[in-house]
N, C-alpha and C positions, 0 to 999 in steps of 0.2 A: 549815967555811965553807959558806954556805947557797948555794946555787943558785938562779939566776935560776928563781922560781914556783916553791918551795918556800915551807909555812909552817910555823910550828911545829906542834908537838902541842897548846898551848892554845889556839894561834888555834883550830883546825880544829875541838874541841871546844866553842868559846862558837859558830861559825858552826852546828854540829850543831843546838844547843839552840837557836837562834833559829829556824829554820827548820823542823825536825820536829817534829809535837804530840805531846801524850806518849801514848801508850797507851790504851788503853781499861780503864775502872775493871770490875772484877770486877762483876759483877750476882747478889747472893746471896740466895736466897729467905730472909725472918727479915732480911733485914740491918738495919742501924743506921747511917745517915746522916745529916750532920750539913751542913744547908744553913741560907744565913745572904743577906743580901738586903744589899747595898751598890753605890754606884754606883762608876764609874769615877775612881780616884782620889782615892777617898771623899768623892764628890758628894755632896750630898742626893738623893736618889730621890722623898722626898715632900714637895711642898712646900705643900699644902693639906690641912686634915684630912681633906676631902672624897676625897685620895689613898688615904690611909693605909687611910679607913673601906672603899673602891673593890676593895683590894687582901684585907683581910680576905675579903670577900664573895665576890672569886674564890678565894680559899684555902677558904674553907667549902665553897662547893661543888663544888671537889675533892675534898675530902677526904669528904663526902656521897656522889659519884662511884666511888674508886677505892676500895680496901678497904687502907686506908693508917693508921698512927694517926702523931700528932702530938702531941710532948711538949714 
């Protein structure tokens, strides 16, 4: 029988993962990451081409910038 404020072990477990972020991803020189552009709830992000064209042009010249390649 549970005690008055007591929870279980799954409660306490789903409150864990709500509330703490996860980790920090390793950072590895040479790495291989795999980034991907969607909105929230898989909005549309672009909704003029005039977006779309906006967003290439800041990626170029990133990628001109940092010493990055992109596949």
């Amino acid at each position: 029988m549970k005690k008055r404020g007591q929870v279980s072990l799954n409660h306490a477990r789903i409150w864990y993962f709500d509330v703490m972020p996860r980790p920090p991803r390793a950072d590895e020189a040479n790495g291989l990451y795999h980034a991907l552009n969607r909105g929230n709830l898989r909005s549309t992000i672009f909704h003029k081409e005039g977006d779309y064209a906006a967003f290439e042009q800041i990626l170029s010249e990133g990628l001109r910038r940092y010493c990055i390649k992109l596949f």
